[in-house]
Wavefront OBJ file of the C-alpha trace (Angstrom):
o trace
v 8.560 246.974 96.354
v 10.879 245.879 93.514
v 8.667 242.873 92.759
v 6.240 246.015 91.126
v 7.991 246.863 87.700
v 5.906 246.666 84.341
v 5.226 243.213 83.381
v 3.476 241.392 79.829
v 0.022 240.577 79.119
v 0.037 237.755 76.522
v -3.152 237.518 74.708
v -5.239 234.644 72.281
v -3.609 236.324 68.892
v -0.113 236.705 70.644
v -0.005 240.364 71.157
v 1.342 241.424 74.403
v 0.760 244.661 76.303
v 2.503 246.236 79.418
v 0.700 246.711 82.387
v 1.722 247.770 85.772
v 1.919 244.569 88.590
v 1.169 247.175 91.091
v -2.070 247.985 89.873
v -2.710 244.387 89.391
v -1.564 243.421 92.366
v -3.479 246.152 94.242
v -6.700 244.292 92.957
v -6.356 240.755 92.980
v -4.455 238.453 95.325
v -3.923 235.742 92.207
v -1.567 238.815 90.285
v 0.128 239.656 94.094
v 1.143 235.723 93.790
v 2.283 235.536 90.716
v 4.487 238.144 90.809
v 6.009 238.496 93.973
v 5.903 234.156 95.636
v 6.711 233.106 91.649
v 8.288 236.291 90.341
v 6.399 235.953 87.027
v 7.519 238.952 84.283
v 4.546 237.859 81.665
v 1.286 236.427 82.187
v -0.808 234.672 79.464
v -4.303 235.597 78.811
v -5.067 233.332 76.255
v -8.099 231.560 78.494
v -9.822 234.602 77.268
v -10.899 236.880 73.734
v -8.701 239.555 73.792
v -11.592 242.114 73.997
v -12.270 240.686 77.016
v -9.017 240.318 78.916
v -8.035 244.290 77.436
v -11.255 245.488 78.803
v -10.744 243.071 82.211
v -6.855 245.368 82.357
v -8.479 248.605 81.767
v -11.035 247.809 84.127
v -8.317 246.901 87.122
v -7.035 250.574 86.258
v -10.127 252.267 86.417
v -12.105 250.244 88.798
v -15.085 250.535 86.688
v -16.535 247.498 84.620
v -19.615 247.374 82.531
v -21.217 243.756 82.188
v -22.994 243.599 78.956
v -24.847 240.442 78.142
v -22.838 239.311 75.284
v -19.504 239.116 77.438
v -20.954 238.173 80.731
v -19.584 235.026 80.759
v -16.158 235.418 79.878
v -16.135 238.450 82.054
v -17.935 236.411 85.418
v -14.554 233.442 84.374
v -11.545 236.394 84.013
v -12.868 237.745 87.659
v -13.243 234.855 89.237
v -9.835 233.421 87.977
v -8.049 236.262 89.039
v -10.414 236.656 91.942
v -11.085 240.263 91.986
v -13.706 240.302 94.793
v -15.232 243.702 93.334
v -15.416 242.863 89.706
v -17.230 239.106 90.809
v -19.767 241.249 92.832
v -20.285 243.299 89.865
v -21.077 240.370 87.651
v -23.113 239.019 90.533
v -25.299 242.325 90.372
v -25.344 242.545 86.533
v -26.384 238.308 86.604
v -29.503 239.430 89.131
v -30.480 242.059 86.523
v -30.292 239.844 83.345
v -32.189 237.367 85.225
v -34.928 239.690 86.134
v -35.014 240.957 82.712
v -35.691 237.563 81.158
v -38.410 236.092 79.429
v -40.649 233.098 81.185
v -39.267 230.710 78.767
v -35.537 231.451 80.209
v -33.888 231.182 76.928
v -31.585 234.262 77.659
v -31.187 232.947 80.753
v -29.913 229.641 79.352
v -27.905 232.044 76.861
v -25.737 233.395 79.744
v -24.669 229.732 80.193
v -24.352 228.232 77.133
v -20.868 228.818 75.015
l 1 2 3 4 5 6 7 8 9 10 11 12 13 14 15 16 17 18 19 20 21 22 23 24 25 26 27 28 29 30 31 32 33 34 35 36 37 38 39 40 41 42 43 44 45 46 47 48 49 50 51 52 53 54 55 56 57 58 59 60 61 62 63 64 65 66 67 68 69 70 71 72 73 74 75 76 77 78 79 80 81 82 83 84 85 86 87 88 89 90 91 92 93 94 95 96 97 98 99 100 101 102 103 104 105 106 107 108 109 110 111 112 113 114 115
């Protein structure tokens, strides 16, 4: 499809990378919309830390993710914004192991909540 070419990740700081819609595309309906129904060249990230939405990209290309604790959050919101299904069960799975790893008084549960 033509609709497929390289388009621009806009980040917090304004740096931009390339990335490939097709790939995008490929794993979440939200990026198939946005470029081929609104034909968007450049999409801003800026909802996000930039560590986050570079290792959210790399993560669409390698279809691995690793939820640590410390980026859970922002990493459950980028997923379910762009809705990619497999990355939202991941966070799902990681969530049910935080939860069972924390302490009676549920302060790190309240810390995967809290911003």
């Amino acid at each position: 499809d033509e609709f497929h070419g390289n388009v621009t990740m806009e980040f917090q700081d304004s740096t931009s990378m390339r990335a490939c819609s097709l790939i995008l595309s490929w794993n979440s309906e939200v990026f198939t919309y946005l470029f081929s129904e609104l034909r968007q060249g450049t999409v801003e990230l800026k909802d996000f830390s930039k560590e986050v939405a570079v290792m959210f990209l790399e993560s669409l290309y390698s279809g691995v993710v690793t939820v640590e604790k410390s980026q859970f959050r922002e990493i459950n919101k980028i997923s379910h914004a762009f809705k990619v299904k497999w990355m939202v069960e991941k966070c799902t799975d990681a969530f049910t192991q935080f939860c069972e790893s924390c302490s009676h008084d549920y302060t790190d549960m309240v810390f995967l909540f809290n911003e």
